[in-house]
C-alpha positions as CSV (number, residue, x, y, z in Angstrom):
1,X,-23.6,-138.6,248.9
2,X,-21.1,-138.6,251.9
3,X,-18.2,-139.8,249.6
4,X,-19.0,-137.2,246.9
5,X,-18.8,-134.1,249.8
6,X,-15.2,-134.1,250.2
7,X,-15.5,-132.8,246.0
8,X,-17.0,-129.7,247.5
9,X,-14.1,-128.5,249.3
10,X,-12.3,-126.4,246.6
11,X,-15.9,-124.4,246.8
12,X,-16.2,-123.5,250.4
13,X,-16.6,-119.6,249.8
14,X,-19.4,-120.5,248.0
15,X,-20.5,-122.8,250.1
16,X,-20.9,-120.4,252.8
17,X,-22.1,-117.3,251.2
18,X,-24.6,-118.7,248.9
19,X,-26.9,-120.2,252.0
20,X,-26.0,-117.3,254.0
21,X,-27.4,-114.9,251.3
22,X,-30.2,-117.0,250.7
23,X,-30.6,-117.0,255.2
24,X,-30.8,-113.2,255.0
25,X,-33.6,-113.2,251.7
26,X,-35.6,-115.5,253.9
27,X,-35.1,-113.2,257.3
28,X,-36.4,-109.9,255.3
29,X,-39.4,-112.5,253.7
30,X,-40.3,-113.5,257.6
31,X,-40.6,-109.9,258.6
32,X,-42.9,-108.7,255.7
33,X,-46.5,-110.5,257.0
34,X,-45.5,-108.5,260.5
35,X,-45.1,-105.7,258.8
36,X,-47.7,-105.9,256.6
37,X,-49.6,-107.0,259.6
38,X,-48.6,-103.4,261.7
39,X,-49.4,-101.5,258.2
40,X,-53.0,-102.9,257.8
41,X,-54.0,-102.6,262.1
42,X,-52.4,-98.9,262.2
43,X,-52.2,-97.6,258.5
44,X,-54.9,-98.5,256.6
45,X,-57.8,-99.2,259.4
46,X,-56.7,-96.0,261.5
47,X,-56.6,-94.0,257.9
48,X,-52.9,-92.9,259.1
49,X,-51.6,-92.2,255.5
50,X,-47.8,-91.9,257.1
51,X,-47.6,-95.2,258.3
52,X,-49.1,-96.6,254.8
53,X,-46.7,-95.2,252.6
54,X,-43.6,-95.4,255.0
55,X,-44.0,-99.1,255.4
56,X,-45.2,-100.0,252.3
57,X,-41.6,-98.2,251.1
58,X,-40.2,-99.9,253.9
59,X,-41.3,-103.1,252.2
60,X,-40.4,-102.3,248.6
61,X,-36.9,-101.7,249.9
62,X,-36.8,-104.9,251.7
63,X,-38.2,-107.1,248.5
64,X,-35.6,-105.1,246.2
65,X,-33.1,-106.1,248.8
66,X,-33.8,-109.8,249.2
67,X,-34.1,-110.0,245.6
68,X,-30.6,-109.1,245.3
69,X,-29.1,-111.3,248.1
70,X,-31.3,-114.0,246.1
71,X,-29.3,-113.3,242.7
72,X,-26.0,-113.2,244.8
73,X,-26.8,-116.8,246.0
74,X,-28.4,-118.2,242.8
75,X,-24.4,-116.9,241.2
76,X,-22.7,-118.8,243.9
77,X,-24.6,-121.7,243.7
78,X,-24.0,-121.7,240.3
79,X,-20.0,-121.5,240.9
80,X,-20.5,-124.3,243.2
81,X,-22.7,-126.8,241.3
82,X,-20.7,-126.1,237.8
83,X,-17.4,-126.3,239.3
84,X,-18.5,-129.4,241.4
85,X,-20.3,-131.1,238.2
86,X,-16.8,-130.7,236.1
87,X,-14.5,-131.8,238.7
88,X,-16.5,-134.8,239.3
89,X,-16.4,-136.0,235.5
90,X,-13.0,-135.4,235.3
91,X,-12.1,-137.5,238.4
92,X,-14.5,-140.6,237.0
93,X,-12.8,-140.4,233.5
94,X,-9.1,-140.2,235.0
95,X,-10.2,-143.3,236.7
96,X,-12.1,-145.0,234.1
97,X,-9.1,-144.3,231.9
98,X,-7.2,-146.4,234.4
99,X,-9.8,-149.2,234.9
100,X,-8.1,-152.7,234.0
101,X,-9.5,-154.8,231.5
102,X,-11.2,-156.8,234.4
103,X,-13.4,-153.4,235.6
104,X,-14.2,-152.6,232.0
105,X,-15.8,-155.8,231.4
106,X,-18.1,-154.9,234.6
107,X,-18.8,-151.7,233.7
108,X,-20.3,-151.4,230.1
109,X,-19.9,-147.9,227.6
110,X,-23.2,-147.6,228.0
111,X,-23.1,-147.3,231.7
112,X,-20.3,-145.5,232.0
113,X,-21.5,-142.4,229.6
114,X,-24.9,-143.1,231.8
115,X,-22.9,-142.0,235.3
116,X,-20.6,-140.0,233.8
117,X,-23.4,-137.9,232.5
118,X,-27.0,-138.4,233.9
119,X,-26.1,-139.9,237.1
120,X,-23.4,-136.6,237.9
121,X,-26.1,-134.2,236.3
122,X,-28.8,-135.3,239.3
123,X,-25.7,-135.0,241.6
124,X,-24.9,-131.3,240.8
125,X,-28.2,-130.4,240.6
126,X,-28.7,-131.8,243.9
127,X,-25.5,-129.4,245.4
128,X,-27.0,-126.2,243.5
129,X,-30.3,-126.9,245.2
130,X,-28.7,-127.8,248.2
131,X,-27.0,-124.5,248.4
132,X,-30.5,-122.4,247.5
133,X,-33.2,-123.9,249.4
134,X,-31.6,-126.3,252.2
135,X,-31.2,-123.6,254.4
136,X,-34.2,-121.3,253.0
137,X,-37.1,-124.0,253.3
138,X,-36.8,-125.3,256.9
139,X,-35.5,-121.6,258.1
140,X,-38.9,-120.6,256.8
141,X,-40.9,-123.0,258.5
142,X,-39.4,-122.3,261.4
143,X,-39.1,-118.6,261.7
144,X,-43.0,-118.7,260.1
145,X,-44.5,-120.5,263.6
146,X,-41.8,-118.3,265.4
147,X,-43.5,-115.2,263.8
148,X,-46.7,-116.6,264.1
149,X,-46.4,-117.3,267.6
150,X,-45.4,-114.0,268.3
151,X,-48.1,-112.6,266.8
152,X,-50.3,-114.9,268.8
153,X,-49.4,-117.8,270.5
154,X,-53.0,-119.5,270.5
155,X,-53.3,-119.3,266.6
156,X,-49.5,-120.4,265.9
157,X,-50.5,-123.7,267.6
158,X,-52.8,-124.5,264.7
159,X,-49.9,-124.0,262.6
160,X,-47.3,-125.6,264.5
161,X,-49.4,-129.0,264.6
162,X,-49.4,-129.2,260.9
163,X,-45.5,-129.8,260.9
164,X,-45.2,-133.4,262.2
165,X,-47.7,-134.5,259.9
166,X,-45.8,-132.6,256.6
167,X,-42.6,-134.3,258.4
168,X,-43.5,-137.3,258.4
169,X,-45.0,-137.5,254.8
170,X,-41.4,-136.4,253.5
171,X,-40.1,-139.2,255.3
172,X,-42.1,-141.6,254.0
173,X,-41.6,-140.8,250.6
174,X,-38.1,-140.4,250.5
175,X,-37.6,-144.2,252.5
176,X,-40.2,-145.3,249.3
177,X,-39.0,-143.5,246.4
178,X,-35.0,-143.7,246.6
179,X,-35.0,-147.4,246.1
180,X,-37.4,-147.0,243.2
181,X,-34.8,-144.3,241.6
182,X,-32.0,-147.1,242.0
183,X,-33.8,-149.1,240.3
184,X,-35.0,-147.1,237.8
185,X,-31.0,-145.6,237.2
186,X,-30.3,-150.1,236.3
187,X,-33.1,-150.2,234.3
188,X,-32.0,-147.3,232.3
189,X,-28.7,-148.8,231.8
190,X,-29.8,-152.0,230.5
191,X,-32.3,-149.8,227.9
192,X,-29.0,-147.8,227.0
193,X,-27.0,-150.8,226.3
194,X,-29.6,-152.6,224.3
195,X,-29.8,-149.3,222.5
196,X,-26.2,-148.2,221.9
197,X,-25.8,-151.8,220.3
198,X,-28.5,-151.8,218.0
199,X,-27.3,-148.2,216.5
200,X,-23.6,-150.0,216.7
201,X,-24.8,-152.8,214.8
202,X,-27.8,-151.1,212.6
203,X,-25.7,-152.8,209.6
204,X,-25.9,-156.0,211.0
205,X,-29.6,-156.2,212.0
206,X,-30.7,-154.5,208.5
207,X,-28.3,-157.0,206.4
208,X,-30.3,-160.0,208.3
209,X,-33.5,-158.4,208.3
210,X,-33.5,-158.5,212.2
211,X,-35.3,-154.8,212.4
212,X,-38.6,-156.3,214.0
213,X,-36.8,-158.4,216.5
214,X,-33.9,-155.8,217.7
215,X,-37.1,-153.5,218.1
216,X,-39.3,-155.5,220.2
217,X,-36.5,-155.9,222.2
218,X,-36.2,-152.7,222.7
219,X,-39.7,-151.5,223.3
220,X,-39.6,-155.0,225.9
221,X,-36.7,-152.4,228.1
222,X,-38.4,-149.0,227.3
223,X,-41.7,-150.6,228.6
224,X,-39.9,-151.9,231.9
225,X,-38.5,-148.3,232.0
226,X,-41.8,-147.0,231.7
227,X,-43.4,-149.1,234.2
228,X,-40.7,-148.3,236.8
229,X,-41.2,-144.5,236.0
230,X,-44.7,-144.5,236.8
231,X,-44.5,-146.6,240.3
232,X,-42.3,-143.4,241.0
233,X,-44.3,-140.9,239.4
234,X,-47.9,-141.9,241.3
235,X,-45.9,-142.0,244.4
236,X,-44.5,-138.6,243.5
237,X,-47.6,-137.6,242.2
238,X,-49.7,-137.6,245.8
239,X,-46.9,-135.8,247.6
240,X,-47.6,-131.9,247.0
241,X,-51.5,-132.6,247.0
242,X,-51.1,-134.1,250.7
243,X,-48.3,-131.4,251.8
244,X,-51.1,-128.8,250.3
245,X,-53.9,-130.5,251.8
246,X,-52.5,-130.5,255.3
247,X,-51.1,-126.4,255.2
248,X,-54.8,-125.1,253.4
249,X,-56.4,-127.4,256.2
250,X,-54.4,-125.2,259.0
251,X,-55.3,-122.1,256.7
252,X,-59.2,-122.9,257.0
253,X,-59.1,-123.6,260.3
254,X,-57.6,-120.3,261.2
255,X,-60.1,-118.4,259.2
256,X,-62.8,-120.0,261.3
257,X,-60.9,-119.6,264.4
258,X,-60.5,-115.7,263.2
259,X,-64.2,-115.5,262.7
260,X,-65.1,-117.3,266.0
261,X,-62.8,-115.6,268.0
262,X,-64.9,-112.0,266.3
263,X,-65.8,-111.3,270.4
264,X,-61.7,-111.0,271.0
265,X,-61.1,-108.6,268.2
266,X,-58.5,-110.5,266.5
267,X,-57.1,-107.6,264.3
268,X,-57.5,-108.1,260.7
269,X,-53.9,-107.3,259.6
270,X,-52.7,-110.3,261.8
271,X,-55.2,-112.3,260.6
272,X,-53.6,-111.8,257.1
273,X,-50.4,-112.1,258.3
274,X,-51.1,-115.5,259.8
275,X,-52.7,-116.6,256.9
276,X,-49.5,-115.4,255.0
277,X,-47.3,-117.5,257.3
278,X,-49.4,-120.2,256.3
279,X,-48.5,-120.1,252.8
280,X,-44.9,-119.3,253.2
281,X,-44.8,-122.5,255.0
282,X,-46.9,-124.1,252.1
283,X,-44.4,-123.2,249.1
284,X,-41.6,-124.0,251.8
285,X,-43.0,-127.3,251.7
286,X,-43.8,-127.6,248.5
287,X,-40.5,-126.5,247.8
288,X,-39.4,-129.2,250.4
289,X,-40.7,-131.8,248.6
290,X,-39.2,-131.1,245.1
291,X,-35.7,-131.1,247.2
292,X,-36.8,-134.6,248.3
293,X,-37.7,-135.7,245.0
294,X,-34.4,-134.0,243.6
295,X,-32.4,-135.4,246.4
296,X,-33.8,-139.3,246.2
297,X,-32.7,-139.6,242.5
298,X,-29.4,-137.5,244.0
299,X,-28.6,-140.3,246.4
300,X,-29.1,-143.4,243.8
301,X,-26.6,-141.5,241.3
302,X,-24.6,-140.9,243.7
303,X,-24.7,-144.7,244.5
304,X,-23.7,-145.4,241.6
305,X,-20.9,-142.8,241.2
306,X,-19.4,-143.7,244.6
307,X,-19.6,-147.5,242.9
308,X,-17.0,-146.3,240.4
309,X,-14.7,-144.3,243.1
310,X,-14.7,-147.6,244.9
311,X,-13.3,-149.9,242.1
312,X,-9.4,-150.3,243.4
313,X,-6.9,-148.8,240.9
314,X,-4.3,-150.9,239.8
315,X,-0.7,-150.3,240.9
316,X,0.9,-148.7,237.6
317,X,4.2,-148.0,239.0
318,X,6.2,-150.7,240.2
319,X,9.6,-151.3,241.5
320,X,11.3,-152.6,237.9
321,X,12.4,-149.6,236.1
322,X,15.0,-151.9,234.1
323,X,15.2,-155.3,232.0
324,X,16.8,-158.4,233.9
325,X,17.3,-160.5,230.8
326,X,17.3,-158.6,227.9
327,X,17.8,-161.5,225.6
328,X,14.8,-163.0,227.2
329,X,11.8,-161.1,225.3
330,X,8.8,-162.8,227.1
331,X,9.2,-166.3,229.0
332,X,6.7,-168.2,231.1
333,X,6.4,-171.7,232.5
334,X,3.4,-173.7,233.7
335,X,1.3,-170.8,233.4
336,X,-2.3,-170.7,234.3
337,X,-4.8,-168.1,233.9
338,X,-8.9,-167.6,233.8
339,X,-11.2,-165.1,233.5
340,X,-12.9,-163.1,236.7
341,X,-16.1,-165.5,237.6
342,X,-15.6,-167.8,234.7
343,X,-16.2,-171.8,235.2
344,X,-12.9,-172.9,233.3
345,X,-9.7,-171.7,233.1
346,X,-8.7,-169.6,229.4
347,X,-5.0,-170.7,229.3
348,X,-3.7,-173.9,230.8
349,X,-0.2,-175.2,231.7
350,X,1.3,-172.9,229.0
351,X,5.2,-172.7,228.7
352,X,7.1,-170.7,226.4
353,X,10.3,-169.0,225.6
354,X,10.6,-166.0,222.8
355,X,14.0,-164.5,222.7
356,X,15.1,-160.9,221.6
357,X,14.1,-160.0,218.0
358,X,12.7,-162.9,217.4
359,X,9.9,-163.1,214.7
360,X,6.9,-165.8,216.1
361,X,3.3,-166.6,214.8
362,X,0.5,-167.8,217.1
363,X,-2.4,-169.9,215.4
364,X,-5.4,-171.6,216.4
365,X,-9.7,-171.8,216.1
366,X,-11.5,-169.2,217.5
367,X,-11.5,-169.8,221.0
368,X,-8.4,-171.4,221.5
369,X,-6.7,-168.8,223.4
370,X,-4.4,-166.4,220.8
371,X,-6.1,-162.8,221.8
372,X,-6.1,-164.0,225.8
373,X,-2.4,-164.8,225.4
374,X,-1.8,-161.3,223.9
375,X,-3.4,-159.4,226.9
376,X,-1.9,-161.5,229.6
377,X,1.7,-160.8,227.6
378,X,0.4,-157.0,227.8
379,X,-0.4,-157.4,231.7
380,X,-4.0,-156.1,230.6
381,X,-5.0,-158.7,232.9
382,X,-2.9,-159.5,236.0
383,X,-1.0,-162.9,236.0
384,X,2.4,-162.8,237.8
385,X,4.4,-165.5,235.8
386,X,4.2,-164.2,232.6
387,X,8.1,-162.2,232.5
388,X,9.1,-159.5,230.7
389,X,12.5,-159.7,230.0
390,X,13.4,-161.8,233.2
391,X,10.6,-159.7,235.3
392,X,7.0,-160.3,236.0
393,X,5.0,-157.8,233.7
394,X,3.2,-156.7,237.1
395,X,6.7,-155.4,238.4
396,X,7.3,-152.7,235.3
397,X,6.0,-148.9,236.2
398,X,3.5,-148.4,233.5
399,X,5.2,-146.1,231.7
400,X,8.2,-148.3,231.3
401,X,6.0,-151.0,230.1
402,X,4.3,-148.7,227.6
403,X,7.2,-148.4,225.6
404,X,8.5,-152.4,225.7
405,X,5.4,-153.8,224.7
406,X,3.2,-152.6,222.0
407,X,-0.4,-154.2,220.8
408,X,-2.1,-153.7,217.7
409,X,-5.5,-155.2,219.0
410,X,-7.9,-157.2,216.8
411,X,-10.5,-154.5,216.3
412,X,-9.3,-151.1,214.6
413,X,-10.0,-148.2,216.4
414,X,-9.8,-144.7,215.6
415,X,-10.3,-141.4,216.3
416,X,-12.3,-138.6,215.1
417,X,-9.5,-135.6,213.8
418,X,-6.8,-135.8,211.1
419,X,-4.7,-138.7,210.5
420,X,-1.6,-137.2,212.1
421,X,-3.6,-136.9,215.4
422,X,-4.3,-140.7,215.1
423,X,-0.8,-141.9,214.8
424,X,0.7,-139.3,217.3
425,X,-1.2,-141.8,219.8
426,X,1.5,-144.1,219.1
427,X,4.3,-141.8,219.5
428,X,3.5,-138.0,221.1
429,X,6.8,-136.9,220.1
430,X,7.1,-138.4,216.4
431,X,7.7,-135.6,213.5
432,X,6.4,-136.5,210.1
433,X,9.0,-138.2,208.4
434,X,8.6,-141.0,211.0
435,X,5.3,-141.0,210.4
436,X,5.6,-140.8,207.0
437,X,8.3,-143.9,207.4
438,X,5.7,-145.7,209.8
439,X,2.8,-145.4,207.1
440,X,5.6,-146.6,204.5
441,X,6.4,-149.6,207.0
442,X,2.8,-150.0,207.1
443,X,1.8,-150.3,203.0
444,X,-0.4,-147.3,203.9
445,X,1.4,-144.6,202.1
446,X,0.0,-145.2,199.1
447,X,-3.7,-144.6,199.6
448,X,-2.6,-141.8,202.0
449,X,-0.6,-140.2,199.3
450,X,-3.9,-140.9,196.4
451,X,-6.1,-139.0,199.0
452,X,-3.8,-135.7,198.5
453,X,-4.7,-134.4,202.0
454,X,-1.1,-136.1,203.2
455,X,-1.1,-136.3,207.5
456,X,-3.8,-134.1,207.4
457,X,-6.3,-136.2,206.4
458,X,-9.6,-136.3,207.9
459,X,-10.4,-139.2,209.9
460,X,-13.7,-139.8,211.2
461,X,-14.7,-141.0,214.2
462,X,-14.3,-144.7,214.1
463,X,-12.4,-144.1,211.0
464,X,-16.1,-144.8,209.1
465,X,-14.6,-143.1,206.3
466,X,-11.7,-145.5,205.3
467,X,-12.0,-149.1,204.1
468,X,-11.3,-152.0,206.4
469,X,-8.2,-152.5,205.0
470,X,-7.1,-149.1,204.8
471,X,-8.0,-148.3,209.2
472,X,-5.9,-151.1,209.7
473,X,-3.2,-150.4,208.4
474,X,-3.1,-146.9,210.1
475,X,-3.5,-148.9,212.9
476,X,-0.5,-151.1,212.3
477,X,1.7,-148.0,211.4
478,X,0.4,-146.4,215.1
479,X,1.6,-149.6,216.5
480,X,5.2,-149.2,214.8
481,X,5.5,-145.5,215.2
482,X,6.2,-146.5,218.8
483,X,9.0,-148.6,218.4
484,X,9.0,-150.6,221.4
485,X,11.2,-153.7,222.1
486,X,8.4,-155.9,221.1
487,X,4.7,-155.3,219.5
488,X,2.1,-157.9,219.1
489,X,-0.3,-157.8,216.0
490,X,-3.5,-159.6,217.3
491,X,-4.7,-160.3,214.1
492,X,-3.8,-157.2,212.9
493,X,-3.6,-158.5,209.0
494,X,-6.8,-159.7,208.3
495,X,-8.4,-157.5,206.3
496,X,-5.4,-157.3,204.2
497,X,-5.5,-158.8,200.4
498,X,-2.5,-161.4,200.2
499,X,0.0,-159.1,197.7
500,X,-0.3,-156.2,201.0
501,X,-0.1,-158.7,203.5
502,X,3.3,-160.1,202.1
503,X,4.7,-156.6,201.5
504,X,3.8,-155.7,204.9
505,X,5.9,-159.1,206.4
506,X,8.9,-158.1,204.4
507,X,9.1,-154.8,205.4
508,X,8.4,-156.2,209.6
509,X,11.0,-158.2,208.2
510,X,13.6,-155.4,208.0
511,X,13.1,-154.5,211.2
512,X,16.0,-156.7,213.1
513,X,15.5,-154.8,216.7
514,X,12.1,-155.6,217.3
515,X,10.7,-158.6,218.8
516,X,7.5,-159.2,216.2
517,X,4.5,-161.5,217.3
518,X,2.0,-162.2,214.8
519,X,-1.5,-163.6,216.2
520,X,-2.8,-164.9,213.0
521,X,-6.2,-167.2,211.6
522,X,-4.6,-167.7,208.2
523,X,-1.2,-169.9,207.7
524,X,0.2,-168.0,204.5
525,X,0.5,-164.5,207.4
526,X,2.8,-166.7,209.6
527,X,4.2,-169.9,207.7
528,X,7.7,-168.3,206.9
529,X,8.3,-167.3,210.5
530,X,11.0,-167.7,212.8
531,X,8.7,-170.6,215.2
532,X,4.8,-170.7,215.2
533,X,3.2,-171.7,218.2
534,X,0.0,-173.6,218.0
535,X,-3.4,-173.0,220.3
536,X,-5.9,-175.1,221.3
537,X,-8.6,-174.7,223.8
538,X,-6.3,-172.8,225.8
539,X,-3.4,-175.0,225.4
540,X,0.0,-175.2,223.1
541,X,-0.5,-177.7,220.8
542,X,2.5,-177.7,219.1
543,X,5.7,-175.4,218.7
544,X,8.2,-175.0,215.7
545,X,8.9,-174.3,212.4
546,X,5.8,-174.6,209.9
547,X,7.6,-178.0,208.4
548,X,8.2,-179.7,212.1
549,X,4.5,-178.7,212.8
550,X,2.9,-179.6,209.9
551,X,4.5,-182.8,210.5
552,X,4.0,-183.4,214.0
553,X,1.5,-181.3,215.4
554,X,-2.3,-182.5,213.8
555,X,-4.4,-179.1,215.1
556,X,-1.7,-177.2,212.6
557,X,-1.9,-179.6,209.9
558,X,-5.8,-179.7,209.8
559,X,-5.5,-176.1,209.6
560,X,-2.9,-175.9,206.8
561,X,-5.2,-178.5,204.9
562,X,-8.3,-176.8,205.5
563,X,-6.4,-173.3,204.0
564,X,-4.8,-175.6,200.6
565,X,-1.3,-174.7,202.2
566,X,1.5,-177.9,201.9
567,X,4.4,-178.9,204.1
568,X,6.7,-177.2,201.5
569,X,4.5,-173.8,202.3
570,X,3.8,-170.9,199.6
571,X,5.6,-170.2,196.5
């Protein structure tokens, strides 16, 4: 929680005038039993009609008036809590949104919409409650034994002994229950994850008749849930039954000491006013213990919040602002690169040379390295020897590198909103006859142009509405709508038919001031290219043109063999 206070700052005022409000309610509540007390020993014994109707005004006035300090506070509070609650999520998305590739593979979706939501709802609620009872529920308790004691000091004793015990029961329940909530908050992860891929992959699990498996599965993680739920709610369970138990205890024993003590003429009216006390301190408590409850899940969110505030940010603006070599596209030699925590290395002793507008293929099994390659080239993962045009990629401000490098990644994602919106990600400044020449570019324009909505076609989220084909090439055209120096299709053409696929490598071919790699599975996408460079098992097998490879290089003959694709290429 410390961590997360600093976020309060912009809501001092409220802050301040919220618990004071809420200070002053709880001053007028304290004085009602001693007045009530004086009203019932002077008024309503002594028959004094006067004093009964000027206090009991007196009162009114002072409930009316609390009443309305409470509303001012609940407002503030409000102010506070909201204000805190938005601030905080936009903060954790800023960050998330710069997160390198090596966080987001720590930090699942799933877990991320799990802090960004539940984890900052218990946080806020715990600053709005915070605000309204901190201050009100241990002022109460205290000014209630000071009253008493006033009142009389041999009476208020009784009462006063009752508060180490109530202490000491919070205590123990918050030092029990906050690790519990922790573990609780991971447990609810995992059940999150195991849920969000299941509805991700309903297609899947339905198609291979997996729907009795994927379930057990996840009744296994709602039943661990569940388990860990109730350790926390039996614990949570006992702890306004033993806070009650103690204060009605202290309230029995002062009805007996008020009937023994007959011979001193305790008056009745402060007799009811201790016994008022009594249950002020009662709900206090009570009201104490919620806070602790509220405040234990508080502090494991806020764990787990402060977990994503700690993750180091990546330096995205660095020295280079300018190319070195700007005939050199991407050069590195003897490179070596692996994954955080994994056993082997991903890319091994890899050396390689692609000049300015230069047209290359990468090929390879699954596995053997193409898509790592891609994100090291795209600095998505840090590795200083990969160069940009004669500079390590880590040495580019972001911004800068944005717009030499360009990836259409493997899977094809898109947005919910109108097709314009989706390809303005590539370029924010593009008017539509770019777009319309990127879609073109793309072989999109066709079944944008059938749909007769034009740019403004609606796009679901995902893009569910569109065939595989068709999202990628909207993908593809979002990639080329930027323009940048070089742009890497990760196989970006494979749910193309082979006529599209050869329309859309002439018209790449057209473009002579682009550096075009094509990450590929099948030969016939890459077999006309400028060189083709060969992967396997995280090394370059072979480098060249598709004849001097399928010649010397075996792992790219196998694979043009295994796709009915001769030395002399396709026709």
């Amino acid at each position: 929680m410390k961590e997360l206070i600093s976020y309060l700052k912009p809501y001092k005022k409220q802050c301040i005038i919220g618990p004071l409000c809420k200070w002053i309610e709880a001053l007028l509540e304290l004085i009602l039993p001693t007045i009530m007390a004086f009203m019932i020993d002077q008024g309503v014994l002594k028959h004094d009609q006067t004093i009964v109707y000027t206090y009991g005004i007196l009162m009114i006035l002072m409930v009316l008036i609390g009443f309305g300090f409470s509303l001012v506070c609940q407002y503030q509070a409000s102010l506070a809590s909201q204000g805190f609650g938005t601030d905080m999520r936009n903060t954790l998305f800023q960050r998330i949104m710069r997160f390198s590739f090596e966080d987001l593979d720590r930090f699942p979706p799933a877990t991320l919409l799990m802090r960004i939501g539940n984890d900052v709802d218990q946080v806020q609620l715990a600053v709005a409650m915070l605000i309204r009872l901190a201050v009100r529920a241990p002022f109460i308790v205290i000014g209630a034994v000071i009253m008493a004691m006033i009142l009389d000091l041999h009476l208020s004793l009784i009462l006063l002994a009752t508060i180490p015990l109530i202490v000491i029961t919070l205590y123990l329940y918050s030092r029990i229950t906050t690790p519990y909530y922790q573990i609780y908050q991971e447990k609810f992860d995992h059940f999150l994850n195991i849920l969000e891929q299941n509805l991700s992959g309903v297609r899947v699990i339905r198609a291979f008749l997996s729907q009795k498996f994927e379930s057990k599965r996840l009744d296994d993680a709602g039943m661990d849930l569940q388990v860990q739920m109730t350790r926390i709610a039996r614990i949570s369970a006992l702890l306004n039954p033993i806070t009650a138990l103690i204060i009605n205890g202290a309230i029995i024993v002062l009805l007996i000491s008020g009937i023994l003590s007959l011979p001193k003429a305790i008056p009745a009216g402060t007799l009811i006013a201790f016994i008022n006390y009594a249950t002020q301190i009662l709900l206090a408590l009570v009201a104490t213990s919620n806070l602790i409850v509220i405040f234990s899940k508080a502090s494991a969110s806020a764990c787990r919040i402060s977990e994503l505030l700690a993750v180091e940010i990546p330096i995205t603006s660095g020295p280079a602002q300018e190319k070195c070599n700007p005939q050199l596209a991407l050069f590195c030699e003897h490179m070596q690169f692996s994954y955080p925590n994994a056993a082997h290395p991903s890319l091994i002793d890899i050396s390689l040379a692609i000049h300015k507008n230069e047209t290359i293929g990468i090929i390879g099994g699954t596995g053997s390295g193409k898509s790592t390659l891609a994100a090291v080239m795209m600095n998505f993962y840090p590795c200083p020897d990969m160069k940009l045009f004669g500079r390590s990629v880590k040495d580019y401000d972001a911004t800068i590198l944005q717009h030499l490098i360009t990836l259409v990644p493997q899977k094809n994602e898109l947005f919910s909103g109108t097709l314009k919106d989706n390809l303005l990600y590539g370029n924010p400044v593009a008017d539509d006859e770019k777009m319309w020449e990127a879609l073109h570019q793309a072989q999109a324009a066709d079944f944008v142009t059938a749909k007769g909505e034009g740019l403004s076609m609606r796009i679901e989220a995902g893009g569910k509405n569109l065939s595989g084909g068709q999202r990628q090439r909207i993908c593809i055209a979002r990639g080329l709508l930027r323009h940048s120096d070089i742009i890497i299709f990760d196989d970006s053409f494979s749910a193309l038919d082979f006529e599209t696929d050869a329309k859309l490598r002439q018209a790449l071919a057209l473009q002579h001031d682009m550096t075009k790699i094509i990450i590929s599975q099948r030969v016939a996408t890459i077999w006309n290219l400028d060189r083709i460079i060969v992967m396997d098992q995280g090394r370059i097998a072979g480098m060249g043109t598709h004849q001097k490879l399928f010649d010397s290089c075996d792992v790219y003959r196998e694979i043009c063999l295994s796709q009915h694709i001769a030395r002399e290429g396709i026709a």
